[in-house]
Structures are given as structure tokens and as C-alpha cells.
PDB file of N, CA, C and O in Angstrom:
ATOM      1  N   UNK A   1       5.555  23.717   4.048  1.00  0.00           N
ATOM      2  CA  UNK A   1       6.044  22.384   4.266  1.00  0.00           C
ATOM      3  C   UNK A   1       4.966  21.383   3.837  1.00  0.00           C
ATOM      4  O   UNK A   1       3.770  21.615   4.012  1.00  0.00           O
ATOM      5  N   UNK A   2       5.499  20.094   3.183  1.00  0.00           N
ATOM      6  CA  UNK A   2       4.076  19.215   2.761  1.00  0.00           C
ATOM      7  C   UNK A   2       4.142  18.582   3.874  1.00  0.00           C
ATOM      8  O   UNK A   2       5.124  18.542   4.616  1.00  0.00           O
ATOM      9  N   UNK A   3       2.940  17.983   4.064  1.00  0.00           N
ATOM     10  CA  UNK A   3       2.404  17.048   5.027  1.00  0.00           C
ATOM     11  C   UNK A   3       1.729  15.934   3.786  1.00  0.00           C
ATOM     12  O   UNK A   3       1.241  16.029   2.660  1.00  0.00           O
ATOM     13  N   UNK A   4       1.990  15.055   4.602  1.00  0.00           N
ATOM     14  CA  UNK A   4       1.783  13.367   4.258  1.00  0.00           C
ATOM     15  C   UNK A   4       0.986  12.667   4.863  1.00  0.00           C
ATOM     16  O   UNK A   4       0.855  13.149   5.988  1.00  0.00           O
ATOM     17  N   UNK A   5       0.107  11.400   4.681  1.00  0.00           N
ATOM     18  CA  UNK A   5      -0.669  11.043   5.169  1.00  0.00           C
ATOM     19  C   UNK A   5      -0.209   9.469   4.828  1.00  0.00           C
ATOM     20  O   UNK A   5       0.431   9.410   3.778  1.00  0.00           O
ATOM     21  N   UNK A   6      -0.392   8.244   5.467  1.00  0.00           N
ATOM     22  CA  UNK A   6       0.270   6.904   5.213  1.00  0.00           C
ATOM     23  C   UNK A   6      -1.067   6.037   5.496  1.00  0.00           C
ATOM     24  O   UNK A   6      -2.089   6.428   6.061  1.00  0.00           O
ATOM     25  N   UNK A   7      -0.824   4.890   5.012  1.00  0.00           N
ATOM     26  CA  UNK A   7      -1.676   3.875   4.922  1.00  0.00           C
ATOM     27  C   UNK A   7      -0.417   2.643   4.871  1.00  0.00           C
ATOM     28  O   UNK A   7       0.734   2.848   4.484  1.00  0.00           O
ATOM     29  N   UNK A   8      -0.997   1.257   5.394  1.00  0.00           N
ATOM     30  CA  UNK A   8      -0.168   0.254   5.572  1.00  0.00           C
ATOM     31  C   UNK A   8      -1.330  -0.816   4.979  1.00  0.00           C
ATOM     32  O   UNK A   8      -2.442  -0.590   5.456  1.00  0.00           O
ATOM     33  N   UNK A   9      -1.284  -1.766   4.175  1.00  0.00           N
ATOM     34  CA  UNK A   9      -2.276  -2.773   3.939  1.00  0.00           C
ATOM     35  C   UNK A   9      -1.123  -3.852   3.915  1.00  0.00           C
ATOM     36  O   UNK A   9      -0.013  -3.677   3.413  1.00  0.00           O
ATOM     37  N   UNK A  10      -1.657  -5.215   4.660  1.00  0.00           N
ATOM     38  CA  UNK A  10      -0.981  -6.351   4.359  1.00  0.00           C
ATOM     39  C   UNK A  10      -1.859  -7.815   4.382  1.00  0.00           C
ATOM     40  O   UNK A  10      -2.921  -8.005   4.975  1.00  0.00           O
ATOM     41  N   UNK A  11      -1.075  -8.810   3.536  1.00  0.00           N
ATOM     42  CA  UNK A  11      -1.334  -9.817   3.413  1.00  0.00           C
ATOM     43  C   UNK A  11      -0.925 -10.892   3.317  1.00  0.00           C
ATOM     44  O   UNK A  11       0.264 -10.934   2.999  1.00  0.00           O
ATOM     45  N   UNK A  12      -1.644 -12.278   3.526  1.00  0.00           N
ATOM     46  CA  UNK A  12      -0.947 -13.098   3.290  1.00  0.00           C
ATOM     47  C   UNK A  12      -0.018 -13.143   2.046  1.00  0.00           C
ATOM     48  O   UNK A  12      -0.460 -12.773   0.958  1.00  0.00           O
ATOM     49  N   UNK A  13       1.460 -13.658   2.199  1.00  0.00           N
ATOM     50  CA  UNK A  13       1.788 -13.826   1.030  1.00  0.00           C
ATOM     51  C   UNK A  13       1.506 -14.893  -0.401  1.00  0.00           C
ATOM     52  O   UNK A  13       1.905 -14.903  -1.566  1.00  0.00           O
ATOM     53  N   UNK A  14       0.812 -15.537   0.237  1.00  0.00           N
ATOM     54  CA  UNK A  14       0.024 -16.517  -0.845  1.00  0.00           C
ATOM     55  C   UNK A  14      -1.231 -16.194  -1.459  1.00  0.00           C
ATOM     56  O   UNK A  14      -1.815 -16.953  -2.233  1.00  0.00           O
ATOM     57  N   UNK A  15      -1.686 -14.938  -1.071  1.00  0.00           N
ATOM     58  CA  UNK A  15      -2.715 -13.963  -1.301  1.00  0.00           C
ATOM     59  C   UNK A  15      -2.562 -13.181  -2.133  1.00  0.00           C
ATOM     60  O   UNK A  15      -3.568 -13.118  -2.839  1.00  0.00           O
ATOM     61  N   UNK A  16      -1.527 -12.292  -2.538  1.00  0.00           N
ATOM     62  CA  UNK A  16      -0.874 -11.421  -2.425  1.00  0.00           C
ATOM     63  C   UNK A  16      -1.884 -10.644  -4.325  1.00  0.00           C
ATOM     64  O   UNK A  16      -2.199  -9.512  -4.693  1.00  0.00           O
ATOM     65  N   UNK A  17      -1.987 -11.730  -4.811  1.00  0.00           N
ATOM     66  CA  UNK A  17      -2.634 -10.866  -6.308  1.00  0.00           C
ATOM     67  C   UNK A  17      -4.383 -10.959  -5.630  1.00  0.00           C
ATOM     68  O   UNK A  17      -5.229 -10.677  -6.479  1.00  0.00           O
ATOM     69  N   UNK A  18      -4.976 -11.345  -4.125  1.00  0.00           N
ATOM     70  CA  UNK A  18      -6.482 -11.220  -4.525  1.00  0.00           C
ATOM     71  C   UNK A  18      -6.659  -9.348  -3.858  1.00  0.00           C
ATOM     72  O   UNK A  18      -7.764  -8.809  -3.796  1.00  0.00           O
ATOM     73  N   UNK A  19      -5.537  -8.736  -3.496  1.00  0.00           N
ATOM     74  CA  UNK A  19      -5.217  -7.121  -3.027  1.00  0.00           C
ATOM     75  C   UNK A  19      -5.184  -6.412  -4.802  1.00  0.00           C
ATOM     76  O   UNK A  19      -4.948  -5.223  -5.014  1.00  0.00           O
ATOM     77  N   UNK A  20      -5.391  -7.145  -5.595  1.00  0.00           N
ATOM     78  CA  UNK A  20      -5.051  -6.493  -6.967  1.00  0.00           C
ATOM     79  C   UNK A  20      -5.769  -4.894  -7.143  1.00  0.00           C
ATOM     80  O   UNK A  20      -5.253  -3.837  -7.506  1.00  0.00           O
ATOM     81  N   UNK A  21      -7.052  -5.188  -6.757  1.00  0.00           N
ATOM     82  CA  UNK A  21      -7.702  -4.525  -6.777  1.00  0.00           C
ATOM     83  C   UNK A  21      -7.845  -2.895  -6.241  1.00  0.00           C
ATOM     84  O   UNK A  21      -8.025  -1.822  -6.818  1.00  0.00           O
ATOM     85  N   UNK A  22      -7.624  -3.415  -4.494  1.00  0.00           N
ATOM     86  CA  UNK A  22      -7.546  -2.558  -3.808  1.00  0.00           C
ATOM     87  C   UNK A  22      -6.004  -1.465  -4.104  1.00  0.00           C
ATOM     88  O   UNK A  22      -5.902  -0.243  -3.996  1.00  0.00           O
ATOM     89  N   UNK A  23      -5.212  -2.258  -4.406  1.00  0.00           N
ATOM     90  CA  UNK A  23      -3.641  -1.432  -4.691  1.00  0.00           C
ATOM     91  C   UNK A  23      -4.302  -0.518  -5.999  1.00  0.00           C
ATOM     92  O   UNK A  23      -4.085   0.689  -6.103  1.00  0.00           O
ATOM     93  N   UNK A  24      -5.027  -1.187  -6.841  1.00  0.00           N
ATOM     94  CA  UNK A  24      -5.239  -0.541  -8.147  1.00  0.00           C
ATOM     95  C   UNK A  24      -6.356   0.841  -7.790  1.00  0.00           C
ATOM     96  O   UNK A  24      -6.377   1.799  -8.562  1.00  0.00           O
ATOM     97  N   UNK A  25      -7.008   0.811  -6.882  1.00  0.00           N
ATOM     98  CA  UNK A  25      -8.032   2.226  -6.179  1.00  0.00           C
ATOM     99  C   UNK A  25      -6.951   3.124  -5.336  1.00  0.00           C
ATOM    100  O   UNK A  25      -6.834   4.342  -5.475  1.00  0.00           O
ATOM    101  N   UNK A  26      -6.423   2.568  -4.719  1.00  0.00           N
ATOM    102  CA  UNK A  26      -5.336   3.129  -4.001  1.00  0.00           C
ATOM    103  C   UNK A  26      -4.691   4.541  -4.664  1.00  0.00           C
ATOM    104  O   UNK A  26      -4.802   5.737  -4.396  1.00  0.00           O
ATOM    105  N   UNK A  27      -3.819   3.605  -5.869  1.00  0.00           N
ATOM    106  CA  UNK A  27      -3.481   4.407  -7.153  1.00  0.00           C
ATOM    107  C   UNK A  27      -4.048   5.404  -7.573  1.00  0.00           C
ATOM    108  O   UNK A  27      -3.481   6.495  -7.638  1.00  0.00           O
ATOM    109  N   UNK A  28      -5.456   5.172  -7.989  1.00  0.00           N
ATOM    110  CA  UNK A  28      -6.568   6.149  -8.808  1.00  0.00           C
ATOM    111  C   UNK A  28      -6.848   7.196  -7.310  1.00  0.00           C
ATOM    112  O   UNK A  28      -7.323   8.244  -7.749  1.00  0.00           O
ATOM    113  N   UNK A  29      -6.761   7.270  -6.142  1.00  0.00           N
ATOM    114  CA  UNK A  29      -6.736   7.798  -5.052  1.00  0.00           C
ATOM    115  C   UNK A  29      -5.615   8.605  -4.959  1.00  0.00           C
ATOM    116  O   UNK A  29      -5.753   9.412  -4.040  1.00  0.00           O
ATOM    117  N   UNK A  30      -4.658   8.702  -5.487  1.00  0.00           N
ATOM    118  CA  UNK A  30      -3.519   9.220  -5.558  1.00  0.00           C
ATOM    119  C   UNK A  30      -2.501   8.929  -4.348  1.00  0.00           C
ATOM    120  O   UNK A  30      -1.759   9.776  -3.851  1.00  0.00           O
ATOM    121  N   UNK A  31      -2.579   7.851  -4.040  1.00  0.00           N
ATOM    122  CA  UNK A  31      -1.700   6.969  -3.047  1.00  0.00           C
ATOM    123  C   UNK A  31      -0.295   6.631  -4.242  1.00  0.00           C
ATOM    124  O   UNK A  31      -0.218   6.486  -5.462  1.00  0.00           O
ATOM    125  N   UNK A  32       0.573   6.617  -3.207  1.00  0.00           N
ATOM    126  CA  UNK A  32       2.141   6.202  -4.082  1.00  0.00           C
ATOM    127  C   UNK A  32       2.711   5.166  -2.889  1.00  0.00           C
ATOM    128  O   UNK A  32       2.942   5.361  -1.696  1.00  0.00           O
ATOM    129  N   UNK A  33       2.843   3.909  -3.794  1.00  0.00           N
ATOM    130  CA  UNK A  33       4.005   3.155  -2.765  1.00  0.00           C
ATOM    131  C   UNK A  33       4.870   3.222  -2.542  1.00  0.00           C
ATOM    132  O   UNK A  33       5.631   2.876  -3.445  1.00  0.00           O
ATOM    133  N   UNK A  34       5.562   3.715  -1.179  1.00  0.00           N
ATOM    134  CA  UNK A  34       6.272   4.176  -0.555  1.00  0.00           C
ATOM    135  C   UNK A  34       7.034   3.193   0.168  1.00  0.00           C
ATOM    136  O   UNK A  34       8.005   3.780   0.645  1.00  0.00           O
ATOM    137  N   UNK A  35       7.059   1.484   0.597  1.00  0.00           N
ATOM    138  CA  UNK A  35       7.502   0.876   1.100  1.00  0.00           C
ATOM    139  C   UNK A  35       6.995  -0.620   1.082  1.00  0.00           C
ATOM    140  O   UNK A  35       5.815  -0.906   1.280  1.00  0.00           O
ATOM    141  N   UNK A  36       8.021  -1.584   0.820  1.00  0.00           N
ATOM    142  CA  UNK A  36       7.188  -2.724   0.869  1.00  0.00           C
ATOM    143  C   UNK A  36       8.327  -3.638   1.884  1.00  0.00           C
ATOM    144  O   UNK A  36       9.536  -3.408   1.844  1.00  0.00           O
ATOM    145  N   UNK A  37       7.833  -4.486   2.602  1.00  0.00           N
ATOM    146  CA  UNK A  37       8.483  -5.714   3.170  1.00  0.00           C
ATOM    147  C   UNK A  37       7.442  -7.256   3.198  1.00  0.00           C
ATOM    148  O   UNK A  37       6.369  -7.496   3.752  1.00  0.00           O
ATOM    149  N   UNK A  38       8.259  -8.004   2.414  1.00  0.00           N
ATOM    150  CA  UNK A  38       8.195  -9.357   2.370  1.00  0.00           C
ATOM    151  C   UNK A  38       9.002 -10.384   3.172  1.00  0.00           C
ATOM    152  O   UNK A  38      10.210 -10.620   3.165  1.00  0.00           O
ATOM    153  N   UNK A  39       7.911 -10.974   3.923  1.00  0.00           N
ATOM    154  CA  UNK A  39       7.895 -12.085   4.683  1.00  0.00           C
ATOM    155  C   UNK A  39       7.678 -13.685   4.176  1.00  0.00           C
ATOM    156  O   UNK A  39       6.976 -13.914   3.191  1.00  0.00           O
ATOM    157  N   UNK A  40       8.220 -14.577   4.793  1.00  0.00           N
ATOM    158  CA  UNK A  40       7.469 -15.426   4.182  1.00  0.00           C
ATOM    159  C   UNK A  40       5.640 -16.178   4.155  1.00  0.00           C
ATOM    160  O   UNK A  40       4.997 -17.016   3.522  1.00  0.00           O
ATOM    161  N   UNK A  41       5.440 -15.128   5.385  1.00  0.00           N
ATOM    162  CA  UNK A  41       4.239 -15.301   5.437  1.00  0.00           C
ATOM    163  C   UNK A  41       3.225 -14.112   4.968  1.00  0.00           C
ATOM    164  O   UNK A  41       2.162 -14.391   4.414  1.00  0.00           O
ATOM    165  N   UNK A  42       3.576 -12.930   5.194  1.00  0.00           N
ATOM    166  CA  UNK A  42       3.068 -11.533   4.941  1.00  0.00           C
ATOM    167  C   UNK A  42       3.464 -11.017   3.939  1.00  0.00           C
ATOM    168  O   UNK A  42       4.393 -11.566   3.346  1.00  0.00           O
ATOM    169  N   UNK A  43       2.881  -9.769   3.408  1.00  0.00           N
ATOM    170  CA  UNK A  43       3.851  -8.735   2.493  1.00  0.00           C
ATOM    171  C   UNK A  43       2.781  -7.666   3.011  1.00  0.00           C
ATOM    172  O   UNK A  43       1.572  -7.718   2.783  1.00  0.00           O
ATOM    173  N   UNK A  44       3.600  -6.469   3.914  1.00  0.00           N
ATOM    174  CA  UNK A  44       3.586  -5.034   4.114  1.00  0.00           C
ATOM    175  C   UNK A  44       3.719  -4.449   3.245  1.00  0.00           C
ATOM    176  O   UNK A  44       4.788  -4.604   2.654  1.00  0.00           O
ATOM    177  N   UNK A  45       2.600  -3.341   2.618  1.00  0.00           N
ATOM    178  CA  UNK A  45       2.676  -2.318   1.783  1.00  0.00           C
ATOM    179  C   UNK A  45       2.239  -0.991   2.259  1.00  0.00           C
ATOM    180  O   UNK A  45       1.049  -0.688   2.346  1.00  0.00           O
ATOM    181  N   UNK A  46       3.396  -0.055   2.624  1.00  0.00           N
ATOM    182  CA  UNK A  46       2.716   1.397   2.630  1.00  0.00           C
ATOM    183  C   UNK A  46       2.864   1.843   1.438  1.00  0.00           C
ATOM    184  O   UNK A  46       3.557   1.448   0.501  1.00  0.00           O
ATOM    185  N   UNK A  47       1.744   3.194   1.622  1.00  0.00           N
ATOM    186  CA  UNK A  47       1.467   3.986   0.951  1.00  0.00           C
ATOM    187  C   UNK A  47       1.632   5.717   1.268  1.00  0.00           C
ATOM    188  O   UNK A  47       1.977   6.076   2.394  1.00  0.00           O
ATOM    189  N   UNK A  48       1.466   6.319   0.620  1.00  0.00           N
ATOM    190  CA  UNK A  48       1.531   8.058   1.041  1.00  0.00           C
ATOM    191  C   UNK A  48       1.169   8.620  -0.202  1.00  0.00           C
ATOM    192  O   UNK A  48       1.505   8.270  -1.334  1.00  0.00           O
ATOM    193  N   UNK A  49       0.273   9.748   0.251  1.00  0.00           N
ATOM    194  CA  UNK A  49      -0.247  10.800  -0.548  1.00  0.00           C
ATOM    195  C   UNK A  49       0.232  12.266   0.033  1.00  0.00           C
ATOM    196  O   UNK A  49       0.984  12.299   1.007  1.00  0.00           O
ATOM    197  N   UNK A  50      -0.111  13.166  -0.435  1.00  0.00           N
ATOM    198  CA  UNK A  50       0.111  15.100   0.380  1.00  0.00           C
ATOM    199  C   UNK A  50      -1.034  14.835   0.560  1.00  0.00           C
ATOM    200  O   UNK A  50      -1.807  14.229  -0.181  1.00  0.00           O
ATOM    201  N   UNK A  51      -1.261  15.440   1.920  1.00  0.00           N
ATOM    202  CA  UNK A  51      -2.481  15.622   2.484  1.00  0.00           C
ATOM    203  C   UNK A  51      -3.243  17.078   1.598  1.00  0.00           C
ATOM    204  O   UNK A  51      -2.589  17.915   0.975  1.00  0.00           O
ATOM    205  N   UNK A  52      -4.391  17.076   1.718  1.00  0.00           N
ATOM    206  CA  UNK A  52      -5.532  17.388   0.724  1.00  0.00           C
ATOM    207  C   UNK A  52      -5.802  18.577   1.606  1.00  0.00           C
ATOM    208  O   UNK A  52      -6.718  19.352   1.334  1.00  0.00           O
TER     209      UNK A  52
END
């Protein structure tokens, strides 16, 4: 059975490109976005990888 591991990062939504970065390590980490919700103030992003 796989097992999964999650991460949640959020931010302001007027922020939202100075996370450019971090989403872009995330990636190279082998994180996959798995969920997003937008607020008008926030934007929630999980993530998930198979645990290692």
C-alpha cells in the first residue's frame, strides 16, 4: 500500500507570486499539488509526495 506524506503552505492572496520560489523547490522535492483553495484573502496549497 503507498503511504503519503502532505504539506499545506498558504498565503496572502496579494502575495501569492513572492511563494514562486518555494512552490518551485517543492517540485524539484518531488512534491505534487494536490489541492488548492482561494480566498479572497488567502490561497491554500497542498501538496503530497510517497513517503521515502
Amino acid at each position: 500500500m503507498k503511504r503519503w506524506e502532505y504539506v499545506r503552505i498558504q498565503t496572502d492572496a496579494h502575495k501569492i507570486k513572492s511563494i514562486d520560489d518555494t512552490v518551485d523547490q517543492l517540485g524539484r522535492d518531488g512534491w505534487e499539488l494536490a489541492g488548492v483553495i482561494y480566498t479572497q484573502s488567502f490561497v491554500h496549497m497542498w501538496f503530497k509526495r510517497q513517503m521515502r
